[in-house]
C-alpha angles and dihedrals in degrees: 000000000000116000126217122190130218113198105204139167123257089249097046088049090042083059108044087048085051086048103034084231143081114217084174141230127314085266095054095042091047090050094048086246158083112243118215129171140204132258088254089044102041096080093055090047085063094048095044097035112033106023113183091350122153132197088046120153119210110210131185142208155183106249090197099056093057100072133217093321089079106079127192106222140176122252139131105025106351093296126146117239128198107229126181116215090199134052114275110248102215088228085079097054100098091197135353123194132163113276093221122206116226118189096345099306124081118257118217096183109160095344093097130048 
């Protein structure tokens, strides 16, 4: 089962477990899409993405589960990134923890294989 992770705010993520959907962040929204990474991008993501944010949720899930409208498609160096062309129902998050900052940088301790 491949996972793909979803770093989110606390209140993005407040307000998906209230609704029972993600319709995802201003960036998502604003690209038509909801951005994923892998487990060898995700930690970039954070560094890129969230610098020095706190009060962020990691989520995972299973690729595989969410269907074709979850495409893999190239960006920042040729990579390939998992998007999803629909909102994300919570039922398909297998887990979601805090992604807590230590000393500046997010730590992902036990939260990744």
């Amino acid at each position: 089962m491949p996972l793909i992770y979803k770093i989110a705010t606390a209140a993005e993520w407040s307000e998906a477990k209230s609704s029972g959907r993600y319709i995802g962040a201003p960036v998502d929204k604003a690209d038509g899409f909801i951005h994923f990474s892998t487990v060898e991008t995700v930690r970039e993501t954070a560094a890129k993405h969230f610098t020095g944010q706190q009060g962020l949720i990691l989520a995972a899930l299973n690729a595989d589960a969410l269907g074709p409208d979850l495409k893999w498609e190239v960006s920042r160096g040729g990579a390939l990134f998992p998007h999803l062309y629909r909102i994300m129902e919570m039922h398909e998050v297998l887990w979601a923890k805090p992604l807590p900052l230590r000393d500046g940088v997010h730590d992902f301790t036990g939260l990744l294989p």
